[in-house]
PAZA-231020 format. One record per atom (N, C-alpha, C): residue in one letter; x negated, y, z negated. Coordinates in steps of 0.1 Angstrom, whole numbers, plus 5000, padded with zeros to 4 digits. Each point is the difference from the previous one (the first is absolute). Example, Ala and Ser with C-alpha at 12.3 -4.5 7.8 and 13.67 -1.06 7.14 Angstrom:
2
A486849434922
A500950125000
A499150125000
S500450115007
S499150115000
S500850114992
end
This chain:
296
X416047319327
X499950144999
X499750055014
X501250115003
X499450055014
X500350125004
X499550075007
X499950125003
X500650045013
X500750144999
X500750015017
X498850065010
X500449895008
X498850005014
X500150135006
X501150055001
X499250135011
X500450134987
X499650014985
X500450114986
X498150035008
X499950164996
X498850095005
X499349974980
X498749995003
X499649974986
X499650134998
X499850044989
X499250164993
X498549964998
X499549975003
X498249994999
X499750104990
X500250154999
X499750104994
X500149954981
X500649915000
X500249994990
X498849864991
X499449985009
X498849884994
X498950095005
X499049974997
X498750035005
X499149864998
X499550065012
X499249865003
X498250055001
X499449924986
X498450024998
X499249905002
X500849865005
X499349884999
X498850005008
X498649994997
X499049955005
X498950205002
X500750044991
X499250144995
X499549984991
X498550034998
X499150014988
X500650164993
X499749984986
X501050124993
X498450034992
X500150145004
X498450065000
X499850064981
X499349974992
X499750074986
X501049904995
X500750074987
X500649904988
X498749974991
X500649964989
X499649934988
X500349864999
X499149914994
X500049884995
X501249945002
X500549915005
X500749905003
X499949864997
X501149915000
X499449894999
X499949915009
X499349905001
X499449915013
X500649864997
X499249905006
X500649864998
X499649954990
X499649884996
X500049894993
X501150044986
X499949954993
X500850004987
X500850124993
X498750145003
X500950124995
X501150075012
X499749935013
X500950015010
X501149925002
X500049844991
X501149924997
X500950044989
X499750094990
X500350074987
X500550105009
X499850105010
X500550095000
X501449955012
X499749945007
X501049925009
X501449924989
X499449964992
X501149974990
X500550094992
X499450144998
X501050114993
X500650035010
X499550065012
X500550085011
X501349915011
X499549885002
X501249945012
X501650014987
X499949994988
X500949974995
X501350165001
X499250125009
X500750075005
X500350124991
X499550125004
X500350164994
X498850004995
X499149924995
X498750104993
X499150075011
X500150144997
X498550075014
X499149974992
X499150035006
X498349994995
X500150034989
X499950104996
X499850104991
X500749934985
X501149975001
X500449924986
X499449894999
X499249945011
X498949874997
X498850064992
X499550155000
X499150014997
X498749945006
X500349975015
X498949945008
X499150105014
X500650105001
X499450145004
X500150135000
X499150055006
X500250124996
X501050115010
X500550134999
X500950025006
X499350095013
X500650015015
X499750065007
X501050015011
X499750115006
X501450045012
X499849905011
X501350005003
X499949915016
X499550085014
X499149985006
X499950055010
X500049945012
X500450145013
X500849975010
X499249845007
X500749965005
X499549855007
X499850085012
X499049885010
X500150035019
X500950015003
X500450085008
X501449985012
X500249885008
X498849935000
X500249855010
X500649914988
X500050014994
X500349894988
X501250064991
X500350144997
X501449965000
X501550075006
X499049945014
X501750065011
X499849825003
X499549924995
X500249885001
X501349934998
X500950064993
X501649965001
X500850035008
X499550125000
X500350135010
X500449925012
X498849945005
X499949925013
X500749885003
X499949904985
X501049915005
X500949924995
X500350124986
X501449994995
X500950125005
X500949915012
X501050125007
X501049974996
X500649874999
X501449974999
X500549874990
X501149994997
X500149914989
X499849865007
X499849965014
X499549925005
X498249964997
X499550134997
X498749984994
X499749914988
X501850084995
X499649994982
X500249804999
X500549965003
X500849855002
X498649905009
X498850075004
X499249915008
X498950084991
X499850074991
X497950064995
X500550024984
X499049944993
X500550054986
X499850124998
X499350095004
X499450184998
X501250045008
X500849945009
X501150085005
X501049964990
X499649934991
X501849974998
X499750034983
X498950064995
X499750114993
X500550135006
X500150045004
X500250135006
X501949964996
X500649945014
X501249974998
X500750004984
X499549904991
X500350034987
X499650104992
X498850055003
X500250164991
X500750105005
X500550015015
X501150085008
X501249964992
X500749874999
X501149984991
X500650034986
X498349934996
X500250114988
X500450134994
X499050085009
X500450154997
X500550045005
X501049935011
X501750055005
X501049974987
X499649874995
X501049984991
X500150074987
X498250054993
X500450084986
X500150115010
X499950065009
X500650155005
X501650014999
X500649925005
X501349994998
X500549974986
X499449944992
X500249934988
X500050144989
X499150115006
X499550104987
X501250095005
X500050025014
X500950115006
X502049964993
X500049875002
X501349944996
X500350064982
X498850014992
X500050014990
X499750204998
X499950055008
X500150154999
X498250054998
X498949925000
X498749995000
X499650015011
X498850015003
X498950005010
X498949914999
X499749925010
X498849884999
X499150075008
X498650014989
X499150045007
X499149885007
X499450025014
X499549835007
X498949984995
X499549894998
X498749935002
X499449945009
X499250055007
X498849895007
X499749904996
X499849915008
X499249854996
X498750015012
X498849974991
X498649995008
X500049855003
X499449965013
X499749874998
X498450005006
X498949904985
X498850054999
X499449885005
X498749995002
X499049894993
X499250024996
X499849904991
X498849994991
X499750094985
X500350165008
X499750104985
X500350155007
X501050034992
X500650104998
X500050154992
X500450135003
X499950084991
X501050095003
X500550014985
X501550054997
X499550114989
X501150045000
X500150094985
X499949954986
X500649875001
X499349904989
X498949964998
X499150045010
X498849914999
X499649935008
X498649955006
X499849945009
X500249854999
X500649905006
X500449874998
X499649885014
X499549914996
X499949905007
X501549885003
X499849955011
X501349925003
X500249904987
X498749964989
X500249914991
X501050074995
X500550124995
X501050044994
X501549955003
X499949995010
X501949975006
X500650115009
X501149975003
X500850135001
X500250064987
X500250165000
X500450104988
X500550105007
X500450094991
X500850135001
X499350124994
X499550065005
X499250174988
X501050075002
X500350094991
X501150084998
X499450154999
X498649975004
X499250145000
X500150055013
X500449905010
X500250055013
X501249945008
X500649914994
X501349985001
X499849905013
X498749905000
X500149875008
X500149914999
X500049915006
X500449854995
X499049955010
X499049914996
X498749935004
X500049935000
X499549895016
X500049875001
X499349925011
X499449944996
X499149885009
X500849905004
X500350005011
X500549915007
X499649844998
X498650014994
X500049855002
X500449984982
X500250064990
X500949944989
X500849925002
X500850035011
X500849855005
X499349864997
X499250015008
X499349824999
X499850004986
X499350094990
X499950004985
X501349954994
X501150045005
X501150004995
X500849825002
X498949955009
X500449895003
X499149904994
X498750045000
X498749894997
X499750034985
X500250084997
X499450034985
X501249994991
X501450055006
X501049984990
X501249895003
X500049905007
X500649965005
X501550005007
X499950145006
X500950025003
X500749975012
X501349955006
X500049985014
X499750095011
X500250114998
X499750115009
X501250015008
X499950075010
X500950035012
X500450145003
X500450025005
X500650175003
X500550054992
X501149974993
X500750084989
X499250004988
X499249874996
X498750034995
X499550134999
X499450055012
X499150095004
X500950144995
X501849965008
X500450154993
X500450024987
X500049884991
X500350014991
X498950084992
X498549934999
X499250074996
X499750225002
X500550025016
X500050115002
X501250084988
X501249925000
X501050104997
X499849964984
X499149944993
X500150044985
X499250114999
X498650025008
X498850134999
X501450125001
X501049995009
X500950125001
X500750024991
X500449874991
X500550004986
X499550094992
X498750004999
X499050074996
X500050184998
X500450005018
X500250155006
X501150064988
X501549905006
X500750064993
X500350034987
X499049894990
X499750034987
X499550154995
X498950045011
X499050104999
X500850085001
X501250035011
X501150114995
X501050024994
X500049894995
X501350024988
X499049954981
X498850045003
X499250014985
X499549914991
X501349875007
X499549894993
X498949905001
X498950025010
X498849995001
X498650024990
X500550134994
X498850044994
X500349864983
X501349984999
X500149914989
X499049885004
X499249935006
X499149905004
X498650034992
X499950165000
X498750084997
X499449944982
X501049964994
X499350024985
X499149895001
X499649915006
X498849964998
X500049834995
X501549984994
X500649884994
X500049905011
X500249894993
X500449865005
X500749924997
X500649905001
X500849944994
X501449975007
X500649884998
X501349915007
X501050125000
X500050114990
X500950104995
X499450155001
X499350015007
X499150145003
X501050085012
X499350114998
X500250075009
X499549995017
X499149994998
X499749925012
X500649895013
X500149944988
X500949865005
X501350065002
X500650074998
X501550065002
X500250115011
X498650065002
X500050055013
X499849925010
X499449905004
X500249885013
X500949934998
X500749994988
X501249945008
X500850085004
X500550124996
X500350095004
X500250035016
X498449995004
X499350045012
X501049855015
X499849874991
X500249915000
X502150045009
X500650024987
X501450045004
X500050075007
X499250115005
X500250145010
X499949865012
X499049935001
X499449995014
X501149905005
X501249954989
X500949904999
X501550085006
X499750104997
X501050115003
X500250045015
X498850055001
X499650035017
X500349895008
X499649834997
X500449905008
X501749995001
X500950074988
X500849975005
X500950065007
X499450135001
X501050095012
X499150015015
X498949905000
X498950075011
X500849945013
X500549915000
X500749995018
X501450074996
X500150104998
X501450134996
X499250115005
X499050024993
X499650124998
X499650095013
X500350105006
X500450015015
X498150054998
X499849995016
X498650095001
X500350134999
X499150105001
X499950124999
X500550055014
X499349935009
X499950075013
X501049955009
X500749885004
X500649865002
X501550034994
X500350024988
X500849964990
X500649915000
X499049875006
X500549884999
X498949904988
X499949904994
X499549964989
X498449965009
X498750054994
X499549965006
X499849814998
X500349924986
X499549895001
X501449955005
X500149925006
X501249945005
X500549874996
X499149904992
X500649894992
X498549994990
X501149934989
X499449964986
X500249874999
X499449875000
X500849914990
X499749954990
X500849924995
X499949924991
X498550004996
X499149905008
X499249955002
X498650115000
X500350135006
X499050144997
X499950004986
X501650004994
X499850054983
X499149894995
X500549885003
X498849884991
X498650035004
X499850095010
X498450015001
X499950114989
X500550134998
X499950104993
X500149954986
X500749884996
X499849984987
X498949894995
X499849955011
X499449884994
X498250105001
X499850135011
X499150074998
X500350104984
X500850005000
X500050094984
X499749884990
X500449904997
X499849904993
X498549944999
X499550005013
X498549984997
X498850094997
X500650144997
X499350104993
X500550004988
X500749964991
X500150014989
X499049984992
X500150044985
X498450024991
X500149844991
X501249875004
X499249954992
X499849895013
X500850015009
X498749935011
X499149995003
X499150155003
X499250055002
X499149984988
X500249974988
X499449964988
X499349855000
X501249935004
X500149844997
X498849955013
X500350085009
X499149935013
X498250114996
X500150064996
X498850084994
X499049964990
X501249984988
X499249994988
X500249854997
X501549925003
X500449864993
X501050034992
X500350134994
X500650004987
X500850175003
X501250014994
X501050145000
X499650064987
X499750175002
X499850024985
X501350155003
X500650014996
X501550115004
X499250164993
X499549974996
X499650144990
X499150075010
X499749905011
X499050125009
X500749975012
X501250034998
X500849985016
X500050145006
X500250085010
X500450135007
X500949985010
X500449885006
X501150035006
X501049915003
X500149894990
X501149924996
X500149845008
X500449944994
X500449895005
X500549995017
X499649855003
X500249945013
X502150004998
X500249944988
X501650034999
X500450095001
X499350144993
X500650144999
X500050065015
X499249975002
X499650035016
X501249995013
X499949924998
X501749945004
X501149994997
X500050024992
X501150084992
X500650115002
X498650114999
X500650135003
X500050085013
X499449915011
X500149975012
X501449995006
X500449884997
X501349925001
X501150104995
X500050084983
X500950134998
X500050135009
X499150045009
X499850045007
X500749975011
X499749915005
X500549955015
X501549954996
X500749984994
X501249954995
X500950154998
X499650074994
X500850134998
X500050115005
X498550025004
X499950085016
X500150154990
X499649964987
X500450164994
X498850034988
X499150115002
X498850054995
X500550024984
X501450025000
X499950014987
X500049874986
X499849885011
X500249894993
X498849954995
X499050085008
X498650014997
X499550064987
X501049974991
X499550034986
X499349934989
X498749975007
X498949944992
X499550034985
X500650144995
X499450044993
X501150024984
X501049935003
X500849954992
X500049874989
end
């Protein structure tokens, strides 16, 4: 996975809070076991706080200026994004939302953008205030996509996952799956509250899952905004086996088996290590949103 060395990154489009104390909020959750419970709802991707039922809700407020012109500073160029992982955050949420901007516009629509925060420790969104035990998520109350940088290593030591770069954007571009759910409605279907191998729930991440399979497969095409050349410039093989073998090790009955010992499907929310890849793979194979029909 690589990025073109001298493509201008959009900074404006992440914000950076890491190592800001986030002043007020309600109850959150902390470490030992109800922070392993919530790390195991939350890393498995799309729940905000708020659907955990683990705080209370409060507005984000503005961070220091020293802390977040901190990308500002030294994510300049896709040469950044290819040597710092917070730079090469940036670079994939830049691609991203070149690609659904072109993708809604191609289709006679309009893509409205999302920011991505990148936090530590504990956060406050429109969902609710949240600690990094949560995971990355998406609130749709303010239309961001939230993420602790060090979920990576979680994503490696807790779930077994190989990790690697495409890893990393794999996880970004399902939260955008997310985004795009949230404008086309089929998001709020996650909301009834169910569980299950056949829920609703579970049919929005994979869903989320196909979007982010989608975006990988037009993203070294997809021209930059500013450039109109692609900002990622190679994919291979070997990227997508990190994106799947990271979707595969979030699955609900992995995540079960290494947890509990045992798979119970009736309280799954967001599908199988196979499904996972699966709908990844239909995604990245067809390169077409409409194949993303999970709810069939």
């Amino acid at each position: 996975m690589r990025f073109d060395d001298d493509a201008e990154l959009d900074t404006s489009e992440v914000r950076d809070v890491r190592g800001n104390r986030v002043p007020g909020g309600g109850a959150t959750v902390g470490g030992g076991i109800v922070g392993l419970i919530a790390l195991v709802l939350g890393v498995l991707f799309g729940v905000g706080p708020e659907q955990l039922g683990l705080s209370a809700g409060d507005e984000d407020r503005a961070a220091s200026a020293s802390s977040a012109a901190r990308v500002e500073r030294t994510c300049r160029t896709g040469a950044d994004a290819n040597t710092r992982d917070d730079c090469r955050i940036v670079a994939v949420v830049n691609s991203l939302q070149d690609y659904w901007r072109a993708e809604y516009a191609r289709r006679g629509g309009r893509y409205g953008d999302a920011r991505t925060v990148m936090f530590t420790g504990r956060v406050s969104t429109a969902c609710g205030s949240a600690t990094s035990a949560v995971g990355p998520f998406y609130c749709p109350g303010d239309r961001r996509v939230y993420l602790d940088l060090g979920f990576f290593d979680e994503l490696r030591t807790t779930f077994g996952a190989t990790g690697g770069p495409f890893a990393q954007a794999y996880v970004v571009a399902h939260e955008y799956g997310h985004h795009v759910q949230n404008q086309t409605g089929t998001l709020a279907r996650a909301r009834d509250g169910r569980a299950g191998a056949a829920s609703q729930s579970v049919r929005v991440e994979l869903q989320a899952d196909c979007y982010a399979g989608v975006w990988a497969h037009h993203a070294t095409s997809a021209p930059d905004a500013k450039t109109g050349r692609p900002l990622l410039t190679r994919l291979t093989e070997a990227d997508i086996r990190e994106g799947l073998d990271a979707a595969a090790a979030v699955g609900d009955d992995r995540g079960q088996e290494r947890l509990q010992g045992r798979v119970t499907h009736e309280t799954w929310t967001h599908g199988s290590a196979a499904q996972r890849r699966q709908w990844f793979r239909t995604g990245f194979e067809t390169g077409d949103m409409a194949r993303c029909d999970t709810f069939r």
